[in-house]
N, C-alpha and C positions, 0 to 999 in steps of 0.2 A: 522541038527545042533545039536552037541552034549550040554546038558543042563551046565548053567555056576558052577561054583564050590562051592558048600555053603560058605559064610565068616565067621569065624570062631569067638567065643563070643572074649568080651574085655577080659578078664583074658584070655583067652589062647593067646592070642595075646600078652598081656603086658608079658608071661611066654619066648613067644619065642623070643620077643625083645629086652628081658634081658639076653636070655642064650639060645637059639636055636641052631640048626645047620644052617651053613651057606646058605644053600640051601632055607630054611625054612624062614630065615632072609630077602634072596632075594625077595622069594616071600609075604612076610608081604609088604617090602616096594614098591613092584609093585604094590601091589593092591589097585583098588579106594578105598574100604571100611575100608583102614586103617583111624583110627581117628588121624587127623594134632599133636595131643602132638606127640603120638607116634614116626609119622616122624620125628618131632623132636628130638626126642631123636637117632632113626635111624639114623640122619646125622653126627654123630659121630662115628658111627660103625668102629669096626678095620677094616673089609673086606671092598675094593673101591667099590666093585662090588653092594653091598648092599648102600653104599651111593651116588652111579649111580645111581639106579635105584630110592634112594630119591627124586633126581634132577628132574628124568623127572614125577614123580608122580604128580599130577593136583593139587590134594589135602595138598603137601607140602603146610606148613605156612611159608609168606612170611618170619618171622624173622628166618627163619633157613637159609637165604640166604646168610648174611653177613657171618656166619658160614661155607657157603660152600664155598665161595668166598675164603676162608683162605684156603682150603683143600688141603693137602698135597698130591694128587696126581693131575697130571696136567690133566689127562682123565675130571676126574671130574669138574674141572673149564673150563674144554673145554664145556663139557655138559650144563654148568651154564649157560655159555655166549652165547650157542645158544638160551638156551631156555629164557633168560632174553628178548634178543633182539626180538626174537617173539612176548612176551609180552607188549612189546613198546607202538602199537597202542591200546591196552586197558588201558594202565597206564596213557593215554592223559586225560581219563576224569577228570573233579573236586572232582567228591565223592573219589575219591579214592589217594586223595595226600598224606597222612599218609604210602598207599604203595606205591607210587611213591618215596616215599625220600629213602624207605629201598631198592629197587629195583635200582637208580638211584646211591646209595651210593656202593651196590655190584657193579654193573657194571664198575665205576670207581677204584677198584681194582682190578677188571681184566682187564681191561684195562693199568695197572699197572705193570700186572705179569711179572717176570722174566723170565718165560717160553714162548719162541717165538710163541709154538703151541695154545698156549690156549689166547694172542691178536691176532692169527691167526684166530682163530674161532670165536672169537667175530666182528674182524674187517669184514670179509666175509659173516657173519649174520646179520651185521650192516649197512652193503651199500647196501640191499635191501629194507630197513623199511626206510622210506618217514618222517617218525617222529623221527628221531633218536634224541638224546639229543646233544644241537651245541657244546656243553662240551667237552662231551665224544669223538663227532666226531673229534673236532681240537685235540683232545688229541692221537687220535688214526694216523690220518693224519700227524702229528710232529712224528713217530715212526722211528725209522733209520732203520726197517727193512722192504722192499721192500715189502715182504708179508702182512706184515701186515697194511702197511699205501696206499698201490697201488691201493686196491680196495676200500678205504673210498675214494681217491683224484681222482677215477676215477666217480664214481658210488653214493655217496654218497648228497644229496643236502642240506643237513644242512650247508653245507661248504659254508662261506660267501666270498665275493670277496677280501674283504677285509685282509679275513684269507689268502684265496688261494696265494695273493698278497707275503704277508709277507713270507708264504712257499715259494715261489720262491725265494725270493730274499735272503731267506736265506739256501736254499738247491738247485740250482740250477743244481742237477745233472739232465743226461739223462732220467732215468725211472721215477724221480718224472715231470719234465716238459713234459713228452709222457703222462704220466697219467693224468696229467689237460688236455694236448690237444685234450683229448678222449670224455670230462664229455658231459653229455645228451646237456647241454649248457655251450658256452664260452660267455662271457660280451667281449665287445672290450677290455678294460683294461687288461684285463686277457688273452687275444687272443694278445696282444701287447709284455706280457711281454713273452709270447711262444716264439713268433717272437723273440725276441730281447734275450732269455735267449738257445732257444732249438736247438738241431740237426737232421742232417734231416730225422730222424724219428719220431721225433714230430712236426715236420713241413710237412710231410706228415701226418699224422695223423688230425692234425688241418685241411688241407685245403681239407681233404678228412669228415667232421665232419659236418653234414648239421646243427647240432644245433649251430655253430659259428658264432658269427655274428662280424665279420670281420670289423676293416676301412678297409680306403682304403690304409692308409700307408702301412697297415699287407700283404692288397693282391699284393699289388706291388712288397711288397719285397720275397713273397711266390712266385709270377711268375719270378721275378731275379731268385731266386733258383733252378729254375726249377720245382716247387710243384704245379701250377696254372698255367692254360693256361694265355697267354695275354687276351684274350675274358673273359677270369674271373674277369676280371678287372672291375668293371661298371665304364665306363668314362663318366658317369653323377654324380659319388658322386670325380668325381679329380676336383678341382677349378683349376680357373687358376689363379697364384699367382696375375698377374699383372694387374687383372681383378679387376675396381673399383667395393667397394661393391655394391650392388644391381641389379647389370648388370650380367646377364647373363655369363656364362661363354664360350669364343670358341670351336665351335662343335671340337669334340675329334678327333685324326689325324686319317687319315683313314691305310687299310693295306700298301700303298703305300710311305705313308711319315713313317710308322712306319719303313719300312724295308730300306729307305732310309736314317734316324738318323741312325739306326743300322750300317747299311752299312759304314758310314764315322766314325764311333767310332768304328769298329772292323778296320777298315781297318788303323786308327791310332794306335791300339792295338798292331796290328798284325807288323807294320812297327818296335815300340818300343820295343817287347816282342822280335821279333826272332833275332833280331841285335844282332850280337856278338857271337849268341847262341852255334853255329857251326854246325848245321843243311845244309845239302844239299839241292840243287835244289830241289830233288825229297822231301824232310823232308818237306820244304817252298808250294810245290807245294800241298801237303796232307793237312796242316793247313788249308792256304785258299780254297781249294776246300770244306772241312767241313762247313768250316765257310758261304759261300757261300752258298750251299747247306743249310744248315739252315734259313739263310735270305729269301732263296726263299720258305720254308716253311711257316714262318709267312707271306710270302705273300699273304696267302691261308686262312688266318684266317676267311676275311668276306666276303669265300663263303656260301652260306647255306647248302651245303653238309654232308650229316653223316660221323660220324666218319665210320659204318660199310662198307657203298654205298663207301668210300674212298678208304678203304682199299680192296674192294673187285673191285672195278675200278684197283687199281695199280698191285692186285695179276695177274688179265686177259691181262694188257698189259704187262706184266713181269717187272714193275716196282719194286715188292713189296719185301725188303731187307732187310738185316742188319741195312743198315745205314740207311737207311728212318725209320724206328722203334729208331732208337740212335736219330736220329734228332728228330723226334716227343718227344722224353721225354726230351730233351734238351729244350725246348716249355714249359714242363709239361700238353704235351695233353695224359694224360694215357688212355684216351676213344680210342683213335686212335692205340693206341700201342698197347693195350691189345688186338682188332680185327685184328690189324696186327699177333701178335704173335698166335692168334687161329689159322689165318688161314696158317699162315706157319708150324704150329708143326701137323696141320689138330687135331687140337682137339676142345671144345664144349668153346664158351667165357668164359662161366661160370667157366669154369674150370679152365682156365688162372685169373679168377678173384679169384677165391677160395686159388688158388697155391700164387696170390701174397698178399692175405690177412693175410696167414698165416706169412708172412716175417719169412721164414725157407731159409736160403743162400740156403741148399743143396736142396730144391725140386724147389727153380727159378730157379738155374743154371742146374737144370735135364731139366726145360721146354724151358729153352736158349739154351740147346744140341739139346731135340728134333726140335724147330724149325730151326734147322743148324745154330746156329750165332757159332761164338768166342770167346772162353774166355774173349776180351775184352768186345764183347757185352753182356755176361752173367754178367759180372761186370758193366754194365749198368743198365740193366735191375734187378740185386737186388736195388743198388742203389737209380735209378733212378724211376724205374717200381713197385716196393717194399718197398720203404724208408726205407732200412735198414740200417741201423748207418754203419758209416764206419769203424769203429772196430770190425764190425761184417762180413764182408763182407767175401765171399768163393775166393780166391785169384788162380792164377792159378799156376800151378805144370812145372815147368822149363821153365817160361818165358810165355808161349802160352798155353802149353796143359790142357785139364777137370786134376780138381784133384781127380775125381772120376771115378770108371771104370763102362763101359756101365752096367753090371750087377747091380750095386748100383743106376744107375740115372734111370732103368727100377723099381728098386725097391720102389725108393720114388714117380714113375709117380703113378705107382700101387695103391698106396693110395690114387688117386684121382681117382678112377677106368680107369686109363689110361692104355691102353695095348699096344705093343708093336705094332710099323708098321709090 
């Protein structure tokens, strides 16, 4: 280890502070042994370069903060706002409120910047720190720019229900309602208004989210959607309306009467829906065999069979297909899909589960090719398998065909160390 560099006396120091070369400048205000005036005076420096490296000096005095906070270059208020947020969980204690308020007061001007990069950096530094200020945080979470407010509304726990509430109801766009449906924990209330405000990428999100704690309104209407099996349902927290209080409620209907309601409301559905439509025999004959086929799915619900033991049963009797994957996400049984689709594309679960985590249109519909579906089914399986919004969806190229050529859908398998059959 070569010996560290002598520190140079206070007068030669205060000489090159005042009037050094840049180089010289830098290195004053890197160094631990500079005395905190000095810094201060440093954080005014013409070169940024020099007042970067004020920033991240240990021994900066807090009051050169607000200082930097104003700093005309956005590098540097970027620097600020990581390194403030850092300092979070020491500025908790009580001896130290005097630098809590100078500290707390910067942060709230950068949080303020004009500069998207630099609430960028603070917001990003901010939803890892457990203490963040609720202030700061609802201030950063109200940001109309996606980068900046995505990661405090995802990640962030300062955010009270209450806030989260009011956010929704008054931005109820796609990526702010995906970002609540993500957070470590949803409250029912909050898991209510997902439901009631999101699409169905945050509705997959939600019901794929172990920290939500779900009614039962939410899972009901997450398994309508398709995002939640039926079995996701617990039919011991559904009353039954007609059940006087304190009595118990009717054991919950079993697979048999469930596919039995089903049965008589599709099959009115289906009488009202195709009337008129001008659909052929063969058109009429496709619907309800679908339909059918899927009621006989949820007939299957309360067996105890694994999703993998299912799928790997249907693949040995040559069951295992297109549409029985379409029908299983029609369910929202992705346990079952996702083993189906392993073993049709013959690739590792894991990988089928990685591919649809990413919700990338173009690498589900590369793993919709390789297991042989169709372009419809690959629009399924983003969809459905993926939850990925439907403005986002990969659409197919003249009616039927991949919009991509085998060379591109090997190239995005590839990224999952998938190589070619």
């Amino acid at each position: 280890m070569s010996p560290s560099k002598p520190s140079i006396d206070y007068e030669t120091a205060k000489t090159v502070a005042a009037g050094g070369d840049v180089a010289a400048r830098i290195e004053l205000a890197n160094s631990p042994d500079t005395r905190p005036e000095l810094l201060y005076y440093l954080a005014d420096d013409d070169d940024e370069r020099v007042r970067g490296a004020v920033v991240t000096n240990a021994m900066t005095p807090v009051r050169a903060f607000g200082r930097l906070a104003r700093d005309p270059s956005d590098r540097v208020r970027a620097l600020l706002a990581d390194k403030l947020t850092r300092l979070l969980p020491d500025l908790s204690r009580p001896e130290v409120g005097a630098v809590r308020d100078v500290a707390f007061a910067a942060l709230e001007l950068l949080a303020a910047d004009q500069v998207i990069r630099v609430r960028t950096a603070l917001s990003s530094a901010l939803a890892d720190v457990e203490c963040a200020p609720p202030k700061l945080a609802v201030t950063l979470a109200r940001d109309v720019a996606s980068d900046v407010a995505g990661p405090v509304l995802r990640w962030c726990m300062a955010l009270s229900d209450e806030e989260l509430l009011d956010i929704l109801s008054r931005r109820p766009e796609p990526w702010v309602v995906e970002a609540v449906a993500g957070r470590r924990t949803v409250s029912r209330p909050v898991g209510d208004a997902v439901v009631a405000m999101g699409d169905h990428g945050s509705w997959a999100t939600l019901a794929g989210n172990p920290g939500a704690d779900l009614s039962p309104k939410a899972r009901r209407l997450l398994a309508e959607r398709g995002h939640m099996p039926i079995g996701g349902v617990p039919p011991e927290e559904v009353p039954d309306p007609n059940a006087p209080s304190g009595i118990p409620s009717a054991p919950p209907a079993g697979p048999a009467e469930v596919s039995q309601r089903l049965a008589s409301a599709v099959e009115d559905a289906l009488r009202d829906g195709l009337a008129g439509q001008g659909l052929d025999k063969a058109g009429v004959e496709a619907v309800v065999a679908a339909a059918s086929r899927r009621l006989d799915w949820a007939a299957g619900y309360g067996t105890p069979e694994g999703a993998g033991d299912k799928a790997a049963r249907l693949a040995a009797s040559g069951g295992l297909n297109e549409d029985v994957v379409c029908d299983a996400l029609s369910w929202g049984d992705r346990d079952f899909a996702q083993e189906a689709v392993a073993l049709m594309a013959r690739v590792p679960v894991d990988a089928v589960r990685r591919i649809l985590a990413t919700q990338s249109p173009k690498a589900v519909t590369a793993l919709a090719w390789r297991a042989g579906f169709s372009m419809r089914g690959a629009r399924t399986l983003q969809a459905r398998g993926a939850g990925i919004a439907p403005r986002k969806l990969l659409n197919a190229r003249l009616g039927t065909d991949y919009p991509m050529t085998d060379v591109e859908m090997h190239w995005h398998l590839e990224l999952f160390d998938i190589v070619p059959k």
